[in-house]
C-alpha positions in Angstrom: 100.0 80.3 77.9 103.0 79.0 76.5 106.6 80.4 76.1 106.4 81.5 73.1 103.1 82.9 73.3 104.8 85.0 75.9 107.5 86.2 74.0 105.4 87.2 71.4 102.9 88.9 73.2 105.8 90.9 74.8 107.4 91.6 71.4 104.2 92.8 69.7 103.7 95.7 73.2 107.1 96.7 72.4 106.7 97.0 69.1 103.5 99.2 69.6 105.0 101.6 71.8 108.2 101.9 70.3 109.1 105.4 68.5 109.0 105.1 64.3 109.3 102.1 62.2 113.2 101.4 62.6 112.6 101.0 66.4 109.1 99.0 66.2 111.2 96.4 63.3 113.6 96.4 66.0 111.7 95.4 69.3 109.2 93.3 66.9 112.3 91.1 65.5 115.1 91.4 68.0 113.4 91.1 71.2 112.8 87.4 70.9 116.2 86.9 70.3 117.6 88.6 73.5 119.7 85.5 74.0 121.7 86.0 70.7 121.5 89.4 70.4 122.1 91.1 73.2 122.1 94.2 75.1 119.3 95.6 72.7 118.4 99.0 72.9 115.1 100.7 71.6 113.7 104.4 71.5 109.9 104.3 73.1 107.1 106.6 73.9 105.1 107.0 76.8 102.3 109.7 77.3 103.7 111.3 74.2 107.5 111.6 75.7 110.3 109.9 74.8 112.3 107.2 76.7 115.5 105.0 75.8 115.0 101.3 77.0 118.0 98.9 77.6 117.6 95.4 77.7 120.3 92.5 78.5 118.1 89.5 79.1 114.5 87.9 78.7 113.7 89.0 82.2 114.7 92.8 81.7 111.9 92.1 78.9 109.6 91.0 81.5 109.7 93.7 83.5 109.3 96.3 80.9 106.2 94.5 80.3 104.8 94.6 83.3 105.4 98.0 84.3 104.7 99.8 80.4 102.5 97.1 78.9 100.3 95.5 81.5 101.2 99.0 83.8 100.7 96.8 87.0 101.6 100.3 88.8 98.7 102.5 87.5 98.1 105.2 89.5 94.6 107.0 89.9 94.3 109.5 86.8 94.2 112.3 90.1 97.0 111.5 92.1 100.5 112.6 91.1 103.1 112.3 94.0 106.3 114.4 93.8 108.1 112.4 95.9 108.4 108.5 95.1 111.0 105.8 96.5 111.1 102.9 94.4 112.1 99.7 96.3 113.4 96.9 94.6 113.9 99.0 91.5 115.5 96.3 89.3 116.3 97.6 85.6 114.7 101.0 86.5 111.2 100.9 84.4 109.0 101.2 87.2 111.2 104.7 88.3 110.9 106.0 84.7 107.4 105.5 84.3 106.2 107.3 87.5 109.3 109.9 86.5 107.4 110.2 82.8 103.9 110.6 83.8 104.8 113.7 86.2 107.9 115.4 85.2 108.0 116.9 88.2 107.9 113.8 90.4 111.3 113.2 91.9 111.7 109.3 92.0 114.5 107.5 94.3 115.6 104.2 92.9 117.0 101.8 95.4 118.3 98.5 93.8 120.9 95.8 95.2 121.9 93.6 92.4 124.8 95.1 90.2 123.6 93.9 87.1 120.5 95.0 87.4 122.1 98.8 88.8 124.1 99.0 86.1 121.5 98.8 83.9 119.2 101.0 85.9 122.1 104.1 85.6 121.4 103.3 81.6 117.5 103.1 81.8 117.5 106.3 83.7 120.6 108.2 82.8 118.4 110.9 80.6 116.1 111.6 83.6 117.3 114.3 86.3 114.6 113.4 88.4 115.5 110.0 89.4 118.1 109.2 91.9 119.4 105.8 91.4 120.7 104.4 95.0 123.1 100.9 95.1 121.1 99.5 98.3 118.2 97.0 99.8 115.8 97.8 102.0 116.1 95.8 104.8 114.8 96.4 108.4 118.3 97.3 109.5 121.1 99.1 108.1 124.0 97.2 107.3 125.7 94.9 105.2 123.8 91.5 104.2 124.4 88.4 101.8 122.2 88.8 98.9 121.4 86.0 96.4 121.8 87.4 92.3 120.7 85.8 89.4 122.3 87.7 86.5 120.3 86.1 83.8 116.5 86.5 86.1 117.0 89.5 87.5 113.4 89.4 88.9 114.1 86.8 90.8 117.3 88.6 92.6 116.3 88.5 96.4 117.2 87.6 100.1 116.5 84.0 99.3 118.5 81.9 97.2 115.9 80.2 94.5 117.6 78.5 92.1 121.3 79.3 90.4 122.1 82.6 92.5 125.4 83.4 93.6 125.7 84.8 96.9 127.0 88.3 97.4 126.9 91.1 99.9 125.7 94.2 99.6 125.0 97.2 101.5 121.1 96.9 102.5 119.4 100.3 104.4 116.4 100.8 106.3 113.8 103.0 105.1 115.1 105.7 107.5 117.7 105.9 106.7 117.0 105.7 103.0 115.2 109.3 104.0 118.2 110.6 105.5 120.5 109.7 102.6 117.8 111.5 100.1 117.7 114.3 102.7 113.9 113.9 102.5 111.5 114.2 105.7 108.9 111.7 103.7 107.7 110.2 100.2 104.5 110.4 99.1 104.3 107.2 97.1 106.4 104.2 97.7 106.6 101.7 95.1 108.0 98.2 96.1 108.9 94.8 94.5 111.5 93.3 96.8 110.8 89.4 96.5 109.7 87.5 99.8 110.9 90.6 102.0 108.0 92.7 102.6 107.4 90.9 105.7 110.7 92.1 107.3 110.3 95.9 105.5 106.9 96.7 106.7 106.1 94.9 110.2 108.0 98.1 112.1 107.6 100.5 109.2 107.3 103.7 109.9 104.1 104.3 108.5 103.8 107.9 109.4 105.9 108.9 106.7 104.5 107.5 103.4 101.4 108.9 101.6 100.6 105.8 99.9 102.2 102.2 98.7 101.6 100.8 95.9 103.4 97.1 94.9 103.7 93.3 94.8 103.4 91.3 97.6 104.9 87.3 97.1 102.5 85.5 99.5 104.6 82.1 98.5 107.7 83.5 99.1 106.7 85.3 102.6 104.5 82.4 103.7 101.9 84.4 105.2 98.9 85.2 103.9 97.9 88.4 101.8 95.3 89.7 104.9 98.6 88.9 107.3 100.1 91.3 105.0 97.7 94.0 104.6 96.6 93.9 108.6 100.3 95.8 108.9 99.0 99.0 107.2 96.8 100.0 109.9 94.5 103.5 108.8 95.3 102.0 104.7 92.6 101.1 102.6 93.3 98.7 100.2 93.0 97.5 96.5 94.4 94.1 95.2 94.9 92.5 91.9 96.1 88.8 92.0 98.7 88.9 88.9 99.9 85.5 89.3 99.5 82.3 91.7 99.9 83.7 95.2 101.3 87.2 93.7 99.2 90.6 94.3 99.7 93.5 92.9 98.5 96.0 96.3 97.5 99.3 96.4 97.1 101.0 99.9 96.1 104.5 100.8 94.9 106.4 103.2 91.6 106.3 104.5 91.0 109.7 105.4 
């Protein structure tokens, strides 16, 4: 599939579930210029509700796609969690689509790359019910050197791939995430946090999530997907390769 196969493709999901004509000319004929005209903001629906999406780059575009479009985090039609921490949040889409299919859900979004924050806070400024939270998830609190890429901020991460300057930034571990939210648990934990599962998850503390659901980056962890999964002892697990050596993972419990 080429690139602009891609763009197209992404363009024409907007377009569908963006809200009246004016926003649906919009996403169909500004999207694929992103580069030249930029941020581009567009009214969608979701489940017959409302949402504003911000976008500043092709990758924000990306990531809309995955999450609305393609809706690589599809939960089963009976399970609606009220409490969700979303790791690795990015622009926020992932946040606002759990937040619009339960209203009542509660939904913590932890993200360390500014640019993608401050686009989060716009993404999710009309929703109460998410908790945006300028952090990583690391195994250990503290401050760490974080590589952004402003223009792919997907790729944002631990590792430096490509162009991305080196920062710091405050990174928490998922304890103390809980203590910051004041919350004993989370029923659902939704994460995307590029080559770093292996570091989050060996010691997690298990105990306190009802389920995960996210992508795992066996090429930039280096160890296989079963390596992986063997962590979530008393999880049962569902997998859906989305692209080379990239799962999309959905573990629950067994009982």
């Amino acid at each position: 599939m080429n690139i602009l196969h891609i763009i197209m493709k992404r363009s024409f999901a907007a377009a569908r579930e963006a809200y009246g004509l004016p926003q649906k000319l919009k996403a169909f004929f500004l999207l694929p210029l992103i580069s030249i005209y930029s941020p581009i903001t567009i009214g969608m629906q979701k489940w017959d509700k409302g949402y504003i999406a911000n976008f500043n780059t092709g990758s924000d575009i990306a990531m809309w796609a995955e999450v609305f479009s393609d809706e690589e985090y599809r939960l089963p039609k009976d399970f609606f969690p009220k409490k969700i921490i979303d790791l690795g949040a990015n622009a926020g889409f992932a946040s606002l689509y759990f937040a619009l299919r339960d209203p009542e859900a509660q939904v913590a979004s932890i993200e360390p790359d500014p640019h993608n924050f401050e686009l989060l806070k716009k993404n999710v400024s009309h929703n109460s019910k998410i908790i945006p939270i300028p952090a990583a998830v690391a195994a250990e609190s503290g401050e760490r050197e974080f590589f952004s890429a402003p223009r792919q901020g997907m790729a944002s991460s631990f590792q430096k791939r490509g162009a991305a300057r080196c920062i710091k930034v405050s990174a928490l571990s998922f304890n103390d995430i809980l203590k910051k939210l004041e919350w004993q648990g989370a029923d659902l934990v939704k994460f995307d946090i590029e080559g770093a599962e292996w570091e989050v998850f060996k010691d997690f503390p298990f105990a306190k999530v009802g389920s995960f659901i996210g992508e795992y980056h066996e090429d930039l962890v280096g160890r296989p997907l079963q390596d992986f999964l063997d962590l979530f002892a008393g999880f049962k697990s569902e997998c859906r390769l989305v692209a080379s050596r990239r799962y999309i993972v959905y573990l629950y419990p067994t009982k």
